[in-house]
N, C-alpha and C positions, 0 to 999 in steps of 0.2 A: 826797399819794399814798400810798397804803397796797402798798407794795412784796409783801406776801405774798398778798394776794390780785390784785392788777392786775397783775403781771409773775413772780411765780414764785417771784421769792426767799427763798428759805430759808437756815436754818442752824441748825448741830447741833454740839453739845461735846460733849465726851467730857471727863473729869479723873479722870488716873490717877497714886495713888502709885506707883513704883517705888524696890526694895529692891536693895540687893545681895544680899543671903543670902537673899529668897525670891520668893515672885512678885510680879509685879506686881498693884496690887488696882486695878479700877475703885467711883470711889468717887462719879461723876455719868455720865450719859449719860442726853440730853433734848436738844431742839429749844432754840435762842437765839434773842432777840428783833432782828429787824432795824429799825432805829431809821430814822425820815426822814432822821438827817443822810445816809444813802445816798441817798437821791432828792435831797438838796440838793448832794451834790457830784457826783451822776451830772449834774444841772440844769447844773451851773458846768461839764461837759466839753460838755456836747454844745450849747449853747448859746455857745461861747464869752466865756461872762462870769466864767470863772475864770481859775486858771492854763493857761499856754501849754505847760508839760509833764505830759507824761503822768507824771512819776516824780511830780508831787504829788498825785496820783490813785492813787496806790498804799496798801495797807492792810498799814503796815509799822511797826506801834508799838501797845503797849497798856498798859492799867494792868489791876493787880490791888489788890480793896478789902478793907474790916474790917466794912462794914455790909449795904447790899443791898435792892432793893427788891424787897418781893413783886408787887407790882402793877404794875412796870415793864411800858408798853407801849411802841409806836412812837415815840410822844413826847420820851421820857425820854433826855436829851443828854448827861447826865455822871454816872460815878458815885457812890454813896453818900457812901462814905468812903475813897477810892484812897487809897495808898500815895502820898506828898507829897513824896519826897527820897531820896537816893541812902542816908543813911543807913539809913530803913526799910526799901529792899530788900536792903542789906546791902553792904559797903566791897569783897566779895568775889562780886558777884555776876557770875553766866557770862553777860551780854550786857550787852550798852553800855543806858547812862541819858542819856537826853536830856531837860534844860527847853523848855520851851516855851510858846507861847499856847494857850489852845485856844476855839474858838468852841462858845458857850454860850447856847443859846437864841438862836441868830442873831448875839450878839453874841462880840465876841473878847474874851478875857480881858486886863484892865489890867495883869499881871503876865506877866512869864515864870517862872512859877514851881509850873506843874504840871510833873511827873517820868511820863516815860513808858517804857516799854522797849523798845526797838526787837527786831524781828526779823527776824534776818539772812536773805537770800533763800535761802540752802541751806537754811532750817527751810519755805519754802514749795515744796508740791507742787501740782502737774498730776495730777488724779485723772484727767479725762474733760474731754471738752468744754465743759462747763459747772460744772463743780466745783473747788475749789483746797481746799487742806489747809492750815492756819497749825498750823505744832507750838509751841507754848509752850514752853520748860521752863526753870523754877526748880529749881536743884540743889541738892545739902544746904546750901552755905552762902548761900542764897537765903530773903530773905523771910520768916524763920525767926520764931517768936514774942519771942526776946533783942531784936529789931532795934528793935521797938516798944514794949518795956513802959512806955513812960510813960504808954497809952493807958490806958483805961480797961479795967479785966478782961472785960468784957463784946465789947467791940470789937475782939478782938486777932486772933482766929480767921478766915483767910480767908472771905468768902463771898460774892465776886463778880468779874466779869472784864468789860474792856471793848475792842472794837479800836476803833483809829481811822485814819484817812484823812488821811494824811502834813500836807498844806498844799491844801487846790482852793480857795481864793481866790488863790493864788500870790502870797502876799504877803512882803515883804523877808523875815519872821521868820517862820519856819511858824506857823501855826495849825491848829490840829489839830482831825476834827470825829468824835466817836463816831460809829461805824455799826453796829454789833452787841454786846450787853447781855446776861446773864445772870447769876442768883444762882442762887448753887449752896448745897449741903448742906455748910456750916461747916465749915474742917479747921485743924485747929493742926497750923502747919506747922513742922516741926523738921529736925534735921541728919541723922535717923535714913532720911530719904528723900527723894526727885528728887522734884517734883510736875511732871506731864507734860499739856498741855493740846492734844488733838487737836479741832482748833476746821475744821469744813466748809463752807464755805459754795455755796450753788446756784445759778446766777445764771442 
């Protein structure tokens, strides 16, 4: 099912540095790609062939990557090159990191050992009836260029974001399934400012 044309849903980011000593810059603002795993875990509620609570149906955890697809459409289940470990988002960062599985192309991961970031429910808002707000934000000592230099120079520069969908098979160990995808315009991310991720979604 093609969620953006058959039922409405949309979504739109915003990613903005903030400074202490000047303004804020927006440095992306475009529409996000809604991915099937939304129609696969919207599938697993309403059908009862997922989990039994609704708290695993929640869209409370994301990664941030180094790679990024330009062509990512619907399909596309996981990102490029996320961020893999507490170390690369940093020993000091301002939200909790969680391991986990995640399902991947239908299937769960044999490891628990993608790192996701959780977001705390005061970062989500009730715009309207039909719209939520997920705030992101990575702070100075967040996710910073130091975290990763063993990468490759090329790969080190944020340039993509992915949410996901807590656990909707409701299994022992969450699995986690992306629902919404975009690559953004590159930013080396440093101590010198907050990256703030105003992520909307339309249901």
């Amino acid at each position: 099912m093609n969620f953006i044309e058959d039922l409405g849903v949309r979504g739109h980011l915003q990613v903005v540095k903030v400074y202490h000593d000047k303004p804020e810059e927006v440095v992306f603002d475009d529409h996000n790609v809604i991915t099937s795993g939304l129609s696969v875990g919207f599938a697993h509620l309403f059908t009862g062939s997922g989990s039994n609570s609704i708290i695993d149906y929640q869209l409370d955890r994301f990664q941030v990557g180094v790679s990024g697809d330009d062509s990512a459409g619907s399909a596309i289940y996981q990102l490029s090159g996320p961020l893999s470990s507490v170390a690369e988002y940093g020993d000091a960062a301002n939200f909790a990191i969680v391991s986990a599985y995640q399902i991947k192309n239908g299937t769960v991961s044999t490891n628990k050992d993608n790192a996701f970031g959780f977001i705390p429910f005061k970062n989500v808002t009730r715009i309207n009836e039909t719209s939520v707000r997920y705030t992101i934000i990575l702070d100075e000592d967040t996710a910073n260029y130091g975290n990763y230099a063993y990468r490759q120079a090329t790969d080190m520069p944020l340039t993509e974001i992915g949410l996901f969908m807590k656990n909707p098979r409701g299994l022992a160990s969450d699995a986690s399934l992306l629902v919404a995808y975009r690559k953004f315009t590159q930013i080396l991310k440093s101590s010198e400012f907050s990256l703030v991720f105003r992520w909307t979604i339309n249901f």
